[in-house]
C-alpha positions as CSV (number, residue, x, y, z in Angstrom):
1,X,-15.4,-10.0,19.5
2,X,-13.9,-13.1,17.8
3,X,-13.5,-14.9,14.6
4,X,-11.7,-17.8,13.1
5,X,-10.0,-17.8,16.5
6,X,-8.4,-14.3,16.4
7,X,-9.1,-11.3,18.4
8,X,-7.8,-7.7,18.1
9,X,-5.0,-6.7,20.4
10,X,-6.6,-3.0,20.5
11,X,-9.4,-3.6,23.1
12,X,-9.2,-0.9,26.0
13,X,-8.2,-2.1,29.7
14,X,-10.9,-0.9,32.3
15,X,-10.6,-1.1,36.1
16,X,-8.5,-3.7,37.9
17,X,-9.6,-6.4,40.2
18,X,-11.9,-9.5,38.9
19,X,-15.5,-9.5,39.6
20,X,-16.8,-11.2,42.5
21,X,-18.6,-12.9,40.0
22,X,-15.9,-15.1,38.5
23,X,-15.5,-17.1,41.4
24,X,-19.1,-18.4,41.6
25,X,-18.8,-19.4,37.8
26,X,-16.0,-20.9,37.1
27,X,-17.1,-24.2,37.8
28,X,-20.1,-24.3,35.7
29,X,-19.1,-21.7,32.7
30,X,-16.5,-20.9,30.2
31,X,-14.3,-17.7,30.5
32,X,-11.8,-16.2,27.8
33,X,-9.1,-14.0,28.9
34,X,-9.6,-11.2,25.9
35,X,-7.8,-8.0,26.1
36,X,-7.7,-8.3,30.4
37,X,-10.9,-9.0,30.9
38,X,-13.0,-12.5,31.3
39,X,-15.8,-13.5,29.0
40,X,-18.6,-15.7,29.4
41,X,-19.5,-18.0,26.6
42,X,-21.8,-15.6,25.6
43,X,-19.6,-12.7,25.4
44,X,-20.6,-10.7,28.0
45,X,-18.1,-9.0,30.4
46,X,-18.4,-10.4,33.9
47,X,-14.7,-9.2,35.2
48,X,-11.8,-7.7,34.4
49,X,-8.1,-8.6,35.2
50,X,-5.2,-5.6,35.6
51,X,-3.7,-4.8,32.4
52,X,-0.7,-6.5,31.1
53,X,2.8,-5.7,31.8
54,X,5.5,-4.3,29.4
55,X,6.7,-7.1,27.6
56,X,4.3,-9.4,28.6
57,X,3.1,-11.6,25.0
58,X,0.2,-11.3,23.5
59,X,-1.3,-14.8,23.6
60,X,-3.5,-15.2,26.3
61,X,-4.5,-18.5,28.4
62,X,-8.2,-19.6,28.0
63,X,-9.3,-20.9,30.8
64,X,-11.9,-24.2,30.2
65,X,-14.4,-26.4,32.5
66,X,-12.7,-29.8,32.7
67,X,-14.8,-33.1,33.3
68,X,-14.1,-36.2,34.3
69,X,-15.2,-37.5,31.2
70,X,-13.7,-35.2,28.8
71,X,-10.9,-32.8,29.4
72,X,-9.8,-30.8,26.0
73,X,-7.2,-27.8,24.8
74,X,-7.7,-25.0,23.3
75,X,-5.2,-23.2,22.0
76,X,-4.7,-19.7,22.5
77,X,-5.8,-17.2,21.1
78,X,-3.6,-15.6,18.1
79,X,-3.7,-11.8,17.5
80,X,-2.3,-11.1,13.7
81,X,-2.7,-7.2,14.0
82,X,-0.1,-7.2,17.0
83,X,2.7,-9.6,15.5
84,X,5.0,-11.7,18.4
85,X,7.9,-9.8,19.2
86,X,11.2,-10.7,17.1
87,X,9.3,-11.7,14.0
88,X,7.1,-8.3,13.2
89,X,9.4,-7.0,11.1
90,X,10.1,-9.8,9.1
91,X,6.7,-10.9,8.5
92,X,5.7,-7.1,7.7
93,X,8.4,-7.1,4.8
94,X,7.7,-10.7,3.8
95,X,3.8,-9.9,3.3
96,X,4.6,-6.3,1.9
97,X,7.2,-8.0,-1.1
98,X,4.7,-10.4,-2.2
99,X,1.3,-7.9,-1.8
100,X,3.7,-4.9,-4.2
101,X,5.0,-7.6,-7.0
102,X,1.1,-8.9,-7.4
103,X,-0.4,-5.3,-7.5
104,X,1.8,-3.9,-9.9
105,X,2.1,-7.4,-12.3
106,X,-1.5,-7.5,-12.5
107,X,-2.5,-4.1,-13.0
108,X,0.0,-3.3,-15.5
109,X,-1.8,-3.2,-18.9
110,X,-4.2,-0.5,-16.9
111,X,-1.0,1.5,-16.1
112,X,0.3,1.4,-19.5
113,X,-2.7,2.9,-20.9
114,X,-2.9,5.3,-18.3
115,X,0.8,6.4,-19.2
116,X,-0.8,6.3,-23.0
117,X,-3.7,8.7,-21.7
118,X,-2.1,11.1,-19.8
119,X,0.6,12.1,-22.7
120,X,-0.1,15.8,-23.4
121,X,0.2,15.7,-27.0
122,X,-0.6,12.0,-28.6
123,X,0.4,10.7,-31.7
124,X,-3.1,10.2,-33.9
125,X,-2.4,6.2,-33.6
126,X,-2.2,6.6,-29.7
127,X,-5.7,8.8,-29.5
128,X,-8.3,6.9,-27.2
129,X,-11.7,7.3,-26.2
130,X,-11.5,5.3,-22.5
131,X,-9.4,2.8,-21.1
132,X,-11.1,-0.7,-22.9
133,X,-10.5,1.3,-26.3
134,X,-7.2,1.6,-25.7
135,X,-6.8,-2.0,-24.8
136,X,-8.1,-3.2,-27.9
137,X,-6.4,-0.8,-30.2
138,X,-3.0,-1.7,-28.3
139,X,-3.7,-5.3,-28.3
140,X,-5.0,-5.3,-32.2
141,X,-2.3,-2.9,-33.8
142,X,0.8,-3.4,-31.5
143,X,0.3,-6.8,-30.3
144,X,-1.3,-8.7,-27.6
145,X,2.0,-8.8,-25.6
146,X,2.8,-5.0,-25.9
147,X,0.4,-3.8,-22.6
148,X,2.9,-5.8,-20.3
149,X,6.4,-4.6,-22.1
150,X,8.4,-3.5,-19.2
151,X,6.7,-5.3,-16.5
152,X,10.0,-7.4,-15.4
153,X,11.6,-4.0,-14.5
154,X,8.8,-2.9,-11.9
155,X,8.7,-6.7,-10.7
156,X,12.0,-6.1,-9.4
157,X,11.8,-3.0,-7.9
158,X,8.2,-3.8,-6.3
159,X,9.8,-6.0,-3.9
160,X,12.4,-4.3,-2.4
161,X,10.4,-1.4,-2.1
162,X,7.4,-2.6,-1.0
163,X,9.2,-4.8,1.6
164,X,10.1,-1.7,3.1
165,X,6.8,0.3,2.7
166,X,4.6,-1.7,4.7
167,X,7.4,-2.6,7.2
168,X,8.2,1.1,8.0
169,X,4.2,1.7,8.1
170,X,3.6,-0.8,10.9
171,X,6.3,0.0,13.2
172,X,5.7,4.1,12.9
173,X,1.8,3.1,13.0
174,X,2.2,1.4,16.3
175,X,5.1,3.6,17.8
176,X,3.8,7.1,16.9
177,X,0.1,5.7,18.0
178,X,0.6,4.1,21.2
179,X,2.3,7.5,22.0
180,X,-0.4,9.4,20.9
181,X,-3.5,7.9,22.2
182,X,-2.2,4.1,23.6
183,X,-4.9,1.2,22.4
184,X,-6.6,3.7,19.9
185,X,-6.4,3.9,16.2
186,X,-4.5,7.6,15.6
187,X,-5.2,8.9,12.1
188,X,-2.5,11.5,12.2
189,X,0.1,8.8,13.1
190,X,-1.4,6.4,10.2
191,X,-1.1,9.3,8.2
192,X,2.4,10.1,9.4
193,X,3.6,6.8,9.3
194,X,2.1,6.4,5.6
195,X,4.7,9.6,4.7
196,X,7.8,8.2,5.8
197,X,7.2,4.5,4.5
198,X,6.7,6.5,0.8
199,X,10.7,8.0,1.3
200,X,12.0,4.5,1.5
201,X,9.7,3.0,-1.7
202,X,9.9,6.2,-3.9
203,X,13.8,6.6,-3.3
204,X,13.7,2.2,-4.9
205,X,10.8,2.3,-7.5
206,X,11.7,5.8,-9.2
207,X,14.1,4.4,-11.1
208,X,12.0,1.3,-12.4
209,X,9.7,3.8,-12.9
210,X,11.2,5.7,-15.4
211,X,12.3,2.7,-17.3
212,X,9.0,1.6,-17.3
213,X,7.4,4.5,-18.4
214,X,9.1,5.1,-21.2
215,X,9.0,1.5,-22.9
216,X,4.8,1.9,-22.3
217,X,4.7,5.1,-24.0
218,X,3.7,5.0,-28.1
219,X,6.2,3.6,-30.7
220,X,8.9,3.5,-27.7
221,X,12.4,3.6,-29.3
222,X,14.0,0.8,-27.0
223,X,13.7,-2.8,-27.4
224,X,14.6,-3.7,-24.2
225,X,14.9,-2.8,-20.3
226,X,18.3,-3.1,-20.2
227,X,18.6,-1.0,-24.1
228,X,16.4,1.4,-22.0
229,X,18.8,1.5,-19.3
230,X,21.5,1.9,-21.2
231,X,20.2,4.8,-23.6
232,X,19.1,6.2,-20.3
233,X,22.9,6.9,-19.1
234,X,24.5,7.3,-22.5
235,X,22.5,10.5,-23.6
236,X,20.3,11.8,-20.3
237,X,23.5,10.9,-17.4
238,X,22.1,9.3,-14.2
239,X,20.2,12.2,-13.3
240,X,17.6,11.0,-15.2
241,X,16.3,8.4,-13.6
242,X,16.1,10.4,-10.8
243,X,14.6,13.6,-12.4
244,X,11.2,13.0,-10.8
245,X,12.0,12.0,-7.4
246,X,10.9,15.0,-6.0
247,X,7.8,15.4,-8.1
248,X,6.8,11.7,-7.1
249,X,6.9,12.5,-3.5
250,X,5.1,15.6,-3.6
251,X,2.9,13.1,-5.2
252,X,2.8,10.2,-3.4
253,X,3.2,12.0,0.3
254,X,-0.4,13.6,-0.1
255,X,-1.4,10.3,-2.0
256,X,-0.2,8.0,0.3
257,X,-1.6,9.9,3.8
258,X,-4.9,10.2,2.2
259,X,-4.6,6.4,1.0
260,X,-4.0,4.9,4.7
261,X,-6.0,7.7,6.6
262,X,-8.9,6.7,4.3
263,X,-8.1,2.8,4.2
264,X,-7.6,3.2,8.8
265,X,-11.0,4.9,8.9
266,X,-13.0,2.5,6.4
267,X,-11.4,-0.3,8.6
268,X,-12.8,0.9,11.7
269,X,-16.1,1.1,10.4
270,X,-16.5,-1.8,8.4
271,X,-14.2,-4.2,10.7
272,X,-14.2,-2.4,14.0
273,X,-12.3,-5.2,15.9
274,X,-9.7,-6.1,12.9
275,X,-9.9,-9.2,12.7
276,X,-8.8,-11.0,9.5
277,X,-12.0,-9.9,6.9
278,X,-11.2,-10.6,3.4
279,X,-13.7,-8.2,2.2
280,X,-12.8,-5.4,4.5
281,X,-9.7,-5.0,3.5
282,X,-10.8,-5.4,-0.4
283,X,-13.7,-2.9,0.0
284,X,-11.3,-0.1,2.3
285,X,-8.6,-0.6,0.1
286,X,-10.4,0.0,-3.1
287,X,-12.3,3.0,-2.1
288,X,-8.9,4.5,-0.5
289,X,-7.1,4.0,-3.2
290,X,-9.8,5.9,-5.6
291,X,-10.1,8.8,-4.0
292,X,-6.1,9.1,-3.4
293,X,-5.8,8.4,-7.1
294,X,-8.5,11.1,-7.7
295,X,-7.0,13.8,-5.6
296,X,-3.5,13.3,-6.7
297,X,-4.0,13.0,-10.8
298,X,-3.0,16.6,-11.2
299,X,0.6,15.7,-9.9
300,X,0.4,12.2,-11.4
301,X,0.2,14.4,-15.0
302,X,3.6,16.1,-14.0
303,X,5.2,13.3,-12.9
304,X,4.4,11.2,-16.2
305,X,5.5,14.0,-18.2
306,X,9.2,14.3,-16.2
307,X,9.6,10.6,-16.5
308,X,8.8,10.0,-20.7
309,X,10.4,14.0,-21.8
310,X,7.4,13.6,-24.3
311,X,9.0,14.9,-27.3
312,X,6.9,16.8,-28.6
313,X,6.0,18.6,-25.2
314,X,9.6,19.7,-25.4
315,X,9.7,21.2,-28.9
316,X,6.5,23.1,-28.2
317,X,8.8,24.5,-25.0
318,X,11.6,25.0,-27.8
319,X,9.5,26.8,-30.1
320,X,8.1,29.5,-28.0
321,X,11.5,29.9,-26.1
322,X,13.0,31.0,-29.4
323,X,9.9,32.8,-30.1
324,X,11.5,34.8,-26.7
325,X,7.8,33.6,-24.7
326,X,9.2,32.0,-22.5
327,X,12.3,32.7,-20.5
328,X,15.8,31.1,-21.0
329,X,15.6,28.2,-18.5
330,X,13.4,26.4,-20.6
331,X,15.5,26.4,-23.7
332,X,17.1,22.8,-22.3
333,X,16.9,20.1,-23.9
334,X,15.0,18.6,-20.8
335,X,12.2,19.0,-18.4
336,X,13.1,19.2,-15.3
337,X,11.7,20.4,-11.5
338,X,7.7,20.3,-10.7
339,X,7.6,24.0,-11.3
340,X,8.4,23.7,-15.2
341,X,6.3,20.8,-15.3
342,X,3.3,22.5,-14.1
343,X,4.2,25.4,-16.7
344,X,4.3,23.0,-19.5
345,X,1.2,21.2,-18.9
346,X,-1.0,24.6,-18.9
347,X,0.4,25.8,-21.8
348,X,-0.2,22.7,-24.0
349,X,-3.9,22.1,-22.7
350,X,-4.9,24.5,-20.0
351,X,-6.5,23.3,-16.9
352,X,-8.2,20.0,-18.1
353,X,-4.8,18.8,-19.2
354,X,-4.2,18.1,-15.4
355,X,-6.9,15.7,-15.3
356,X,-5.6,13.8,-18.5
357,X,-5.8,9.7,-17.9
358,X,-8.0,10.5,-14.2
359,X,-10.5,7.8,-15.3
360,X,-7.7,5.0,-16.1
361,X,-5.6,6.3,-12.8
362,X,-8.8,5.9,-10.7
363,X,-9.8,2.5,-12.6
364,X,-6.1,0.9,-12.0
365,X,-5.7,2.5,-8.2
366,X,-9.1,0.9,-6.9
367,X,-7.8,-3.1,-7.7
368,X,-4.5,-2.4,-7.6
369,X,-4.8,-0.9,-4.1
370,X,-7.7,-3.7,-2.9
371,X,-5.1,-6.3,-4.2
372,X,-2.1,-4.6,-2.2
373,X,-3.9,-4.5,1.4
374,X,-5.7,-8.0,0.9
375,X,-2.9,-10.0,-0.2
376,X,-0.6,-8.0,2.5
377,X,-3.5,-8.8,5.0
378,X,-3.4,-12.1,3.7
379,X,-0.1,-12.7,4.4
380,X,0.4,-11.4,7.5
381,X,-2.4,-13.4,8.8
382,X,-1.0,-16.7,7.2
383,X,2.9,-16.0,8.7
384,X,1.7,-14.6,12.6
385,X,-0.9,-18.1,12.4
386,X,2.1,-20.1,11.4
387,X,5.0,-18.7,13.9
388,X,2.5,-18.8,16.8
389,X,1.7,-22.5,15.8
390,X,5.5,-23.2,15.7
391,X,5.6,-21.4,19.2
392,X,3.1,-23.8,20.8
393,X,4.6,-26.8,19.5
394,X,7.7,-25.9,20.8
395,X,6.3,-25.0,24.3
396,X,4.2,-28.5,24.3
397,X,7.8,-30.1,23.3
398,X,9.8,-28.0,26.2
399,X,7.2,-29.2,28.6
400,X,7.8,-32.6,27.8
């Protein structure tokens, strides 16, 4: 029920009253105060107190045996999954900033091949056999700094939007599942609240990830962000770096439930009382994020093709258009909507096109995702340990 002095605020409140057993004990045993009930040293449940009141904190009291020789104090006890009230939010968008700039910086190169893979009609010097070949043959004919060009845009946006992710997840999370089932891990609000948080970070990192997209894609034009920015507006209007938004959440809505349905129901089973577990949160979040990444490649395809207008893509469209195969909506000099997408990508490789770059999108989501929930877990347990220190010290000082 404990570890490294942290217990999980989720522990279910039985019947009032205390044991008539307490009162024999106290002098000669140890009880903690965990979730309203008492503890003996040995963990076993020999009372229960009434459940707390609305707006009572969550640190608990723990109650010693003092000795004329020794008397000692033990702090209380620190829950990190229920953060103190006035600082939740904070900390949530603190530890979600740092866990989305550290994710995406060091799983870039992966994401740049993947952009490389998934292209639906590859120049012969951008033809690869797996993700490590395309490594080496980027690093060896384009230079060993060319698999992180474009990574200073997505820094920028990862914080903001990330901030904003993984605060909106905790406070739906909690709001939507203590009025759901109260005290109880709800799937459909994780899933819910895993929705909403991807309106805020979509509607921040679309943008970057346009930019970024098409400085990673093969013998890209611009030399710069800001020259990508730029040519952006001057010849494709502002539109375009929003021409995807919609395809990215009908991406990243399915991608994202699945993600924290899958990461909430690995937790439970591999760290049933949530306490801080380094390799919990690694394992959950990797295997979440694989089979998100998996189930969502079809869409990814789409989305990479909306962003990057692959060229060639749209003179095949061109071609066939004036050939009268297609009808006149797709005579533009753009790509636009998931519908014509979806259209595009059958034409120019069928049904296995879809799955173009699966292997690199499954090999960058599992670390990448691991990375996100363990550095955010991280985080969040180092901030809540820290204010609830402050908070004692400050009580020891008031009652002074």
């Amino acid at each position: 029920m404990e570890a490294d002095g942290f217990v999980c605020r989720r522990t279910s409140v039985e019947t009032p009253g205390v044991d008539s057993r307490v009162a024999g004990a106290a002098a000669e045993a140890e009880f903690r105060w965990l979730g309203g009930r008492l503890l003996d040293t040995t963990g076993g449940i020999v009372g229960s107190l009434s459940s707390r009141m609305a707006g009572e904190q969550d640190f608990a009291p723990v109650l010693h045996r003092a000795t004329p020789e020794t008397s000692t104090f033990v702090e209380p006890e620190v829950d990190y999954e229920g953060l103190p009230q006035g600082v939740a939010t904070s900390t949530h968008m603190l530890a979600g900033s740092v866990a989305g700039i550290m994710e995406h910086c060091l799983m870039y190169p992966i994401d740049c091949v993947k952009t490389r893979m998934q292209s639906l009609h590859p120049e012969p010097g951008a033809r690869y056999r797996n993700v490590m070949d395309a490594l080496r043959q980027i690093v060896r004919t384009e230079g060993v700094w060319r698999p992180i060009r474009g990574v200073n845009v997505l820094a920028v946006g990862a914080g903001p939007a990330h901030a904003l992710y993984f605060a909106c997840y905790e406070k739906i999370k909690f709001s939507l599942g203590d009025a759901i089932h109260p005290g109880t891990n709800s799937h459909f609000a994780n899933g819910v609240a895993g929705c909403m948080a991807t309106l805020l970070h979509d509607a921040i990192m679309n943008p970057a990830e346009v930019v970024k997209q098409r400085m990673q894609m093969f013998n890209s034009p611009y030399r710069s962000v800001v020259d990508c920015m730029g040519s952006l507006l001057r010849r494709e209007g502002p539109a375009a770096f929003y021409r995807s938004y919609t395809t990215q959440l009908t991406m990243n809505v399915p991608f994202q439930a699945l993600h924290f349905m899958t990461y909430e129901y690995l937790q439970e089973l591999l760290n049933p009382h949530r306490q801080y577990n380094p390799s919990s949160h690694v394992v959950s979040g990797a295997l979440a994020g694989a089979l998100a990444a998996a189930a969502t490649t079809p869409l990814d395809v789409c989305k990479t093709l909306l962003n990057t207008q692959e060229a060639q893509a749209i003179h095949v469209i061109q071609a066939e258009a004036a050939a009268g195969a297609v009808g006149a909506a797709a005579t533009s000099r753009h790509i636009s909507g998931l519908g014509e997408a979806f259209r595009t990508v059958y034409r120019m490789g069928g049904m296995p096109a879809f799955f173009k770059g699966v292997q690199a999108r499954v090999i960058y989501q599992m670390p990448s995702t691991a990375i996100s929930w363990s550095v955010y877990e991280f985080f969040k347990y180092i901030i809540t340990k820290r204010q609830h220190e402050r908070r004692l010290r400050g009580d020891r000082d008031g009652d002074k």
